[in-house]
N, C-alpha and C positions, 0 to 999 in steps of 0.2 A: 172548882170543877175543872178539870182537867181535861182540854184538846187532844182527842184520839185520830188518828189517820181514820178517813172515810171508806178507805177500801187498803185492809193490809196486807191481802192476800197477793195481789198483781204486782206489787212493789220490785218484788225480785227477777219476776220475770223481764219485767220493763228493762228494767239493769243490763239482763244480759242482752236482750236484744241491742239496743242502743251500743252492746260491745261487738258482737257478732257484724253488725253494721259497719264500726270502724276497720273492723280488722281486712274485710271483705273489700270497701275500698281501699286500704292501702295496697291489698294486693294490686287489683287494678289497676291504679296508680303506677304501681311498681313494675309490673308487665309492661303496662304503656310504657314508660321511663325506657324499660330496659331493647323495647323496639324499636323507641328514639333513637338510641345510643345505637344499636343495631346498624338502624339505617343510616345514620350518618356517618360512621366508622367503617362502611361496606366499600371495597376497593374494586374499580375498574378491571377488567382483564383483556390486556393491551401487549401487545408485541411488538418490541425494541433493536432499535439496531445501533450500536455502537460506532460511529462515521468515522472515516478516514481516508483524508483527498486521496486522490489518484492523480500520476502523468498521464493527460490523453491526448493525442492527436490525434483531431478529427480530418476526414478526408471527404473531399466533392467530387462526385465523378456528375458526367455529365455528357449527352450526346451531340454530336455535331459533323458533320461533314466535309470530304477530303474539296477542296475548290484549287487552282489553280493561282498561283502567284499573281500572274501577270495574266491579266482580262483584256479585249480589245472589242469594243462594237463597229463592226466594219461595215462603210455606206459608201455609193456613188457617190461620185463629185460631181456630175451633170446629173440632169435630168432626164428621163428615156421611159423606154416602155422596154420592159425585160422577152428577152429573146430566149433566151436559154440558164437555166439551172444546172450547175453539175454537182452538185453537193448538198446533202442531207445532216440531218442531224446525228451527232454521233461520227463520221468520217472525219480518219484524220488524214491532215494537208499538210503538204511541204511549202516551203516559203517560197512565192510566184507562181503559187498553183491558182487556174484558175476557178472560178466557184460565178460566177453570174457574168451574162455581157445584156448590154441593152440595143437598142436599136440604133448603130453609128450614122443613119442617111442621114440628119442634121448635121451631124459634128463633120462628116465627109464634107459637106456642101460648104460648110464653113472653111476647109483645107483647103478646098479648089478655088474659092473666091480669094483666100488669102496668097494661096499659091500665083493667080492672074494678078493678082495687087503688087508680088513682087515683081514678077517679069515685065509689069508698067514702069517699074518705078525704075527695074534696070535700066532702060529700054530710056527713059529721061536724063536718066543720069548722064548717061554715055553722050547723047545732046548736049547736056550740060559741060561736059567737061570737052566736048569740040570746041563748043563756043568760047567757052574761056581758053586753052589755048591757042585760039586763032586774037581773041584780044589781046591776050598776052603778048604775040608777035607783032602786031601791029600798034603795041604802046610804046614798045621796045622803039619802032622804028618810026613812030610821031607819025602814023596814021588815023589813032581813034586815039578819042577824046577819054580824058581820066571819067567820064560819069558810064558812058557804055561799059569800061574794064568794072568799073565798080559791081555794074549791072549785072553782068557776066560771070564774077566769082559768086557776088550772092545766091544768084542761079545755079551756081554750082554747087553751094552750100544745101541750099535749098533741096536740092533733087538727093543729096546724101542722107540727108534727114528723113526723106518722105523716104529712100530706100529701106533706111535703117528701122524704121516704125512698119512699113510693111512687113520686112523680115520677124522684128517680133510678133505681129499677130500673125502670123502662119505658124511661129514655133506654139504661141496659146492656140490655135486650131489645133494644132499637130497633137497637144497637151490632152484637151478635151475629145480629141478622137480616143488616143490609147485611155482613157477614164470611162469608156464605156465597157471597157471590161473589167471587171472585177478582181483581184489578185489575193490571197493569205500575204501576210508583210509578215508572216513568221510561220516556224513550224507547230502544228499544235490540232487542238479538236472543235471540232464545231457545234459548239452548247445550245445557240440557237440559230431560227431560221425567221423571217418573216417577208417575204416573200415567194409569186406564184411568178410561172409564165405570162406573158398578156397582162401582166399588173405594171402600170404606171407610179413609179417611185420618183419622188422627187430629193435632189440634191441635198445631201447631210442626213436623210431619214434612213439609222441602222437598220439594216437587212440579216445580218449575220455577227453573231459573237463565237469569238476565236479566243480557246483558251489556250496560251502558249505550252509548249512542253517545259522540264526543267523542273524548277523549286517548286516547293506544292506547301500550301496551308491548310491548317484543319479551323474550319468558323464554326463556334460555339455560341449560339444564344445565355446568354445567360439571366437570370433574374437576379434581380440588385440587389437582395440582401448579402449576397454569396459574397458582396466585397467591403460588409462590418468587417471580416474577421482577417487576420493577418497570415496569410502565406505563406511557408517555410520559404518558398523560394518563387522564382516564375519559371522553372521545370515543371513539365506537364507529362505523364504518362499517359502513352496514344496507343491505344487495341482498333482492330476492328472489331465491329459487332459483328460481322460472319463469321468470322475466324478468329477467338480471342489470342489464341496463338503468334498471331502477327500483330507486331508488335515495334513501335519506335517510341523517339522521344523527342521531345520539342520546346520550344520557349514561346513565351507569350509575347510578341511582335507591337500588335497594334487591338488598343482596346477604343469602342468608338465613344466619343465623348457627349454623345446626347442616347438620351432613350426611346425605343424605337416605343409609339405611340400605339399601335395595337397589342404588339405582346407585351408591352411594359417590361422587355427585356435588353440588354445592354451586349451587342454584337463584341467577339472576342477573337480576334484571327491568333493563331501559335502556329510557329514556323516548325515546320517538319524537318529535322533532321534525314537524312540519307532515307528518303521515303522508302517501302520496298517495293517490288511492282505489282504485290497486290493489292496496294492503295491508291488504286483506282479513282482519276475523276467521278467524282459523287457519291463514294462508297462513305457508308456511316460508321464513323469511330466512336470508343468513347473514350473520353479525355478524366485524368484525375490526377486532383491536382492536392497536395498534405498543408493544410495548415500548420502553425505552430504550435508545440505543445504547451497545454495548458495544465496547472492544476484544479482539478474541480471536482465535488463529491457527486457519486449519481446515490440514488434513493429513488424505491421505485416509487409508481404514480400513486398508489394506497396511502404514503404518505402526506404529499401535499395538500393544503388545506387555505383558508385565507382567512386574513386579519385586514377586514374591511374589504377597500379595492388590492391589495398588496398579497402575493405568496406568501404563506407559512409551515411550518412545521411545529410539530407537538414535539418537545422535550420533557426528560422525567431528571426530576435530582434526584440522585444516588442517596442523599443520605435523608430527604424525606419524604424520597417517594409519592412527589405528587406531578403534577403534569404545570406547564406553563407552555404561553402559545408564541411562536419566536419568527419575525419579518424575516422572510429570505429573499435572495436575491439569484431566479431564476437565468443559464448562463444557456441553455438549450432543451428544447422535447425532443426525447426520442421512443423509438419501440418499447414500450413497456418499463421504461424508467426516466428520470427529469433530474438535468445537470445543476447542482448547484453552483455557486460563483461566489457566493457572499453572503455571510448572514450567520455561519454556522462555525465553529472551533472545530478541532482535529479531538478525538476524544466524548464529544457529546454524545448523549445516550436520546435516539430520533423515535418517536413512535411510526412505524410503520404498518399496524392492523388494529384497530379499533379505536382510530384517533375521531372516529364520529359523534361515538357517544362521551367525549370527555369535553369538561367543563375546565375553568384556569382554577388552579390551586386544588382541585379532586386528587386523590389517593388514588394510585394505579398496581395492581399486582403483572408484572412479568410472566407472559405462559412460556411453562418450563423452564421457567427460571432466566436470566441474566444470558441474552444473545449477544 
């Protein structure tokens, strides 16, 4: 007896199903596959810039002020009460002009005592020197004994001395009389004042600063980074800021060697050349001054990126067109672009717009082609 299929009818059908099924997935399959391949073969669109150093000379200009060479703060030598003012700020004075007296009835009364101390001491002297030669004649002629003549010259000695010591303190009266007025010791302008009428100033406390005329400086604040970089020279180009028009030029004299503690800035004087005379006491210049020329690539700010704490830049190779991420070495910021220094060849190809979305070793396509 012979094994018949249970059911021979569906046989065929089954068949094709089961083939309909594979075919069905392999497309699938093959779809997915080919979206794989898609996606991962799908390039970047990144805009490139081709580098190539430049010479640049960068320049610092900077504001500062016309001051005076030679400064002087002028003060009594005695002590007083001020009598009279004749000068304000801003007047200018010729040399022995005067500007303050104070009150001379001490310094007088001191002349008049000194001046009576001389006229005693003449007035002894002259005693003195009778009686010595009247000893003198009478030693001569074995009258007085050698201890009176002794007596007698000493005495004479004596009254010379006390003349001579009088005479100088009437010339220090005489001193501290003329020092209750006040004199300019040069020709020039008067910056400040600090003194009233009726005001008691004591001895060595400045009253007035006297700028001399002549040689004139221009003082620059500066901040300390300004002296990283190396200076073509210590020639300084001087404008005013009212009038850029006027114009000198000058050298850097004296740089001060500690930092001023509020402005964290580093005082700079430059000697003014043949000032003109519209560089006025206190007029504001502005000074600039050329570094050396440097080579170094700019690339604007679009492109910089970073690789960790460190600058970088997105590079493409040319021949397989992917991206790699490359440490540079930052040499300046400026408006709208960043100086490179270090890091980068003459030749490399920089991404410059759309270095955001790129990963190291992705495929990148150039828009519009090779910049």
């Amino acid at each position: 007896m012979t094994n018949q299929p249970s059911d021979p009818v569906r046989t065929p059908h089954v068949g094709k199903a089961f083939a309909t099924a594979a075919v069905l997935a392999s497309m699938v399959l093959s779809g997915c596959n080919d979206h794989a391949a898609q996606t991962t073969t799908r390039a970047t669109l990144v805009r490139t810039t081709v580098v190539q150093p430049r010479d640049r000379q960068a320049a610092i200009t900077l504001t500062g002020e016309v001051q005076a060479r030679f400064r002087a703060d002028l003060s009594f030598r005695v002590s007083g009460r001020v009598i009279a003012r004749t000068v304000d700020v801003g007047a200018h004075v010729n040399k022995g002009a005067v500007l303050a007296r104070l009150d001379p009835a001490e310094q007088q009364a001191d002349v008049d005592a000194a001046t009576a101390a001389v006229a005693s001491a003449e007035a002894q002297l002259r005693v003195a020197k009778a009686t010595f030669e009247r000893q003198k004649a009478l030693i001569a002629s074995g009258f007085t004994t050698r201890t009176v003549y002794d007596q007698a010259q000493e005495g004479l000695r004596t009254a010379e001395g006390v003349l001579e010591a009088a005479r100088a303190q009437l010339g220090t009266s005489q001193d501290a009389l003329g020092y209750t007025v006040l004199r300019a010791e040069a020709d020039g302008v008067v910056t400040a004042r600090n003194l009233e009428v009726g005001q008691v100033v004591p001895a060595a406390q400045p009253v007035f600063s006297l700028a001399q005329d002549g040689e004139r400086d221009a003082v620059f604040e500066v901040y300390e980074s300004a002296f990283l970089g190396q200076t073509d020279s210590r020639r300084v180009t001087l404008a005013l800021v009212s009038d850029p028009g006027v114009t000198a030029t000058g050298e850097v004299g004296e740089i001060s060697p500690v930092i001023d503690a509020k402005s964290s800035t580093i005082r700079v004087k430059v000697s003014i050349e043949n000032p003109p005379a519209a560089m006025t006491l206190g007029s504001a210049v502005a000074g600039t001054v050329k570094a050396k020329p440097q080579s170094e690539i700019a690339l604007p700010w679009s492109a910089l990126m970073a690789a960790g704490r460190k600058a970088a830049v997105w590079t493409v190779d040319p021949r397989t067109q992917t991206a790699s991420l490359k440490p540079v070495t930052v040499g300046a910021y400026e408006a709208g672009q960043v100086l490179i220094k270090a890091g980068l060849e003459p030749g490399e190809r920089v991404v410059v717009e759309g270095g955001k979305l790129l990963s190291v070793g992705q495929s990148v396509a150039e828009e519009g082609g090779r910049s």
